[in-house]
N, C-alpha and C positions, 0 to 999 in steps of 0.2 A: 504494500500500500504506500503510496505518495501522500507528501502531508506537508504540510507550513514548516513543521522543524526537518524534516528531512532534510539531507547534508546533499547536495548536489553541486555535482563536479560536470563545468561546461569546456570539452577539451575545443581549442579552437575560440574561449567565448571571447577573445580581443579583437575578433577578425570582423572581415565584413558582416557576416549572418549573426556570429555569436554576440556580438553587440547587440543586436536587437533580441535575441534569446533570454540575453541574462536581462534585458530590458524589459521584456515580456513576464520572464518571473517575479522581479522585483517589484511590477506593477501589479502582480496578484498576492502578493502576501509570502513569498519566499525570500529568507534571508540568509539563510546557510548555505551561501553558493561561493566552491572553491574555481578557481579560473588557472589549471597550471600553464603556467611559460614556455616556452618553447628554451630557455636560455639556462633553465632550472630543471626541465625536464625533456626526456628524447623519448618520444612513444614509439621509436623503432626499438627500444632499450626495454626487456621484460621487468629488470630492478627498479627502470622509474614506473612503469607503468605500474609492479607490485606496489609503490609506494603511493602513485592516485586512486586505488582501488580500495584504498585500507582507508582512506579518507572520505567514503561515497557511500550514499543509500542509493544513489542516482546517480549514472552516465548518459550523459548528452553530448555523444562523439561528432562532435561538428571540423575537427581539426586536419586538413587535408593539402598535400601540397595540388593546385591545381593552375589553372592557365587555359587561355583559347587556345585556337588552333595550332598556330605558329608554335607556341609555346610545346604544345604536346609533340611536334613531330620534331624537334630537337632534343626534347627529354623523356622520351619515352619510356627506358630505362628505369632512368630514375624517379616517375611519377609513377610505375609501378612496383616498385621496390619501398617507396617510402609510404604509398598509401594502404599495401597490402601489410607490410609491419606493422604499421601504427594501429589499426584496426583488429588483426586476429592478435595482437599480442594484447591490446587492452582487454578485448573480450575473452583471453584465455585467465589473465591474472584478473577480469574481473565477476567471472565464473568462480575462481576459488577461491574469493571471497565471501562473506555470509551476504546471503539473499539482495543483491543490488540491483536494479532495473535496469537494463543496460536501452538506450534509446543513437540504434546505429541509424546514421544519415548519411545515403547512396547518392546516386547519381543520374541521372535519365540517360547519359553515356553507356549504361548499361544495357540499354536496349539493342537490337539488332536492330542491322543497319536499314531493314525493309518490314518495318513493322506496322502493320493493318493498322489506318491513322481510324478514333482516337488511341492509344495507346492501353493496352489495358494488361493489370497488371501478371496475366495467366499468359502473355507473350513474350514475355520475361527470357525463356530459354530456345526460342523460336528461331534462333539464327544468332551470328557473330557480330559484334556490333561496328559501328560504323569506322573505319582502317583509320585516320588520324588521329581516334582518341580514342583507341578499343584497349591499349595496355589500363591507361586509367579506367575507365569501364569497366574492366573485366577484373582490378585489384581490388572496386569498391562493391563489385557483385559478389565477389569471396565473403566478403562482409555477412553477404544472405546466408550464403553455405553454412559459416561458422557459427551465425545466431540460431540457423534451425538444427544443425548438428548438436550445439552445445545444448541447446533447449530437450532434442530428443533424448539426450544419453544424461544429462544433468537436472531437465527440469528449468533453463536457467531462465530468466523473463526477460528475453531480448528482442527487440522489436526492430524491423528494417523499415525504411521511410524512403521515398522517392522524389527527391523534388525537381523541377524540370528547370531552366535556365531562371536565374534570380538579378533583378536588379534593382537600384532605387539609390537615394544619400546616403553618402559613404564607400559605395562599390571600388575597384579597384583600380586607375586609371592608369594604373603604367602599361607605358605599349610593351613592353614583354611579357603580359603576363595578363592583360584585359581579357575580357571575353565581349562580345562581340556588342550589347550596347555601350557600355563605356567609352570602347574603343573609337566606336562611331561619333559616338559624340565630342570626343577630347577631337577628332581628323575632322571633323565639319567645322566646328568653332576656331579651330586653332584656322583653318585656310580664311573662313570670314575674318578675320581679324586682319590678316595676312596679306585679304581681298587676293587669294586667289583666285583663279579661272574655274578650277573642277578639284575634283577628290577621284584619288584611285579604292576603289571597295574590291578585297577578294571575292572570286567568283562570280556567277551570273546573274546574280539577284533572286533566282526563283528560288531558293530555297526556302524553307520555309521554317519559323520558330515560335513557338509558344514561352512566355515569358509571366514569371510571377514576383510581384510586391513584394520584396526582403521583410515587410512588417507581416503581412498575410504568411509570408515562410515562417515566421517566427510565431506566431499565432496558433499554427498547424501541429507545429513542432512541440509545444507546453501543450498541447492540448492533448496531441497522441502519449506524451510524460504520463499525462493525468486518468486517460480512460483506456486507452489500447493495449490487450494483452496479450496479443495472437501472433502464431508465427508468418501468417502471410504479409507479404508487401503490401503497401499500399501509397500509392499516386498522390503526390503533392503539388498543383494547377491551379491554373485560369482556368483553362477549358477553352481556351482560345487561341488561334496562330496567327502569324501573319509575315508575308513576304518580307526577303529581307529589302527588296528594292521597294516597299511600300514602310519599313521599317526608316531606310535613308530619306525618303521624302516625310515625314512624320519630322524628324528628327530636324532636317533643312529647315523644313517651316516654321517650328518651333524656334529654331536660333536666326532666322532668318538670313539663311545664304542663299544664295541665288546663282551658285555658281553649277557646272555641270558636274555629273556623273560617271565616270568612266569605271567599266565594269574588266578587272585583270583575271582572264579567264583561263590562264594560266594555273592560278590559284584555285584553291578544291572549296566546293562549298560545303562540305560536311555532309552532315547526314539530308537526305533529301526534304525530308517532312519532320516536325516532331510535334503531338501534341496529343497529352494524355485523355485519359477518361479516367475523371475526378471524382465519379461517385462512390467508389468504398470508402473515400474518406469523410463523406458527409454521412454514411448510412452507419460509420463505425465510430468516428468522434465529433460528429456536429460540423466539419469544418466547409467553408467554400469560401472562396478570396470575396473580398472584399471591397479591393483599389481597382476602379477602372484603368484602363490601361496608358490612355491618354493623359488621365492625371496623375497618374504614378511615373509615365516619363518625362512629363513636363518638370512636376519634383526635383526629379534626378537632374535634366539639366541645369536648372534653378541653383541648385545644389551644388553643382560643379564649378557654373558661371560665379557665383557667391566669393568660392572659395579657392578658383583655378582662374579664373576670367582679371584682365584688365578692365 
């Protein structure tokens, strides 16, 4: 059982998501929430992870090395090395622990690459996922393996969570390492300023992305904490997608450039479609977003312009 004194440990909570996570408990009445470091602790390390599991009724594994495109097909190696450690080692040292909730959070990377759009969560093992980001994909899909393995042979109460591309204030805007609104928006603003001509955008534009509220993620996330006990995945969405070249004119208009387009087709667009079906998680913890989408990316630029803008 989850409760007001429960001691809960948000691995990751400094980061983009886990900011509004620990922000989300604190606004319900939880104060016992430990946050470890990356600099005091190495969750590829089974000694530090023994030592955050001894300090927890609750894990809320948000802690991930991650990155767009560019990023994944230079470090693929090593985003599958560091997110598949950090993950079965906490959930093994927090297995043999007394009775802790463990609350593992995946990836929508984990889908295959041709998956019957909306996304549902029984398509899961359906095919390989999509080649630019399938190591990370497939380190944080282990994730599932480990929580129903550990759960069948232990009993232990670990939950997998799915959420699909996250954005909003605070996101991550450095170009090595953005995912793909940030990115856009930090390359549209920066040419207006610049009064360039055009923007170069990878790929052809049709692809297509489903995007959710980093508050509404964090919403999802203390809510499945609070009522979700079951070994099945479940779908974290809008419920909505939209092209990415209908994503770049959203984005233009908003910061108002006027400049052109140029589409480098050279570059891979990822996976073709992506957009889940969100009803196990309304029909199993109440949840369904909340932030339109248009005013959740205006926010975000708002947000950036504030604090990155001349």
């Amino acid at each position: 059982m989850v409760d007001r004194n429960s001691r809960i440990v948000v691995t990751g909570g400094a980061g983009f998501l886990g900011r509004y996570v620990v922000g989300k408990l604190k606004d319900k009445g939880y104060r016992n929430i430990f946050i470890p470091r990356s600099k005091q602790y190495d969750l590829r390390k089974q000694s530090d992870c023994k030592k955050i599991a001894s300090k927890a009724d609750v894990i809320i594994h948000l802690a991930a090395n991650v990155g767009g495109i560019g990023y994944n097909q230079k470090f693929p190696a090593t985003l599958f090395y560091d997110n598949l450690l950090m993950g079965i080692n906490l959930i093994h040292q927090s297995c043999k622990a007394y009775n802790i909730k463990f609350v593992a959070v995946g990836t929508v990377c984990a889908y295959p690459k041709y998956t019957p759009v909306p996304f549902k969560e029984e398509s899961l093992w359906d095919g390989y996922p999509e080649e630019t980001n399938a190591p990370y994909g497939l380190a944080k899909k282990m994730l599932l393996v480990a929580s129903q393995s550990y759960r069948k042979q232990y009993n232990f109460n670990c939950i997998y969570l799915i959420p699909v591309n996250l954005y909003g204030p605070g996101d991550n805007f450095n170009p090595e390492k953005s995912h793909v609104i940030p990115a856009l928006i930090r390359k549209i603003y920066t040419a207006k300023v610049k009064k360039e001509r055009y923007v170069t955008v990878w790929g052809t534009g049709k692809a297509s992305r489903e995007f959710l509220f980093v508050e509404d993620a964090a919403e999802a996330i203390v809510a499945a904490m609070e009522k979700y006990n079951k070994q099945e995945p479940v779908n974290l969405g809008y419920g909505q997608d939209i092209s990415i070249s209908e994503l770049v004119s959203k984005i233009s208009g908003i910061i108002k450039y006027r400049g052109q387009t140029l589409w480098d087709k050279t570059k891979p667009d990822g996976q073709p479609r992506r957009l889940l079906n969100v009803d196990k998680a309304y029909t199993e913890f109440g949840f369904r977003a909340k932030t339109d989408f248009d005013t959740g990316l205006r926010k975000t630029i708002n947000w950036y312009i504030k604090k990155y803008g001349k």
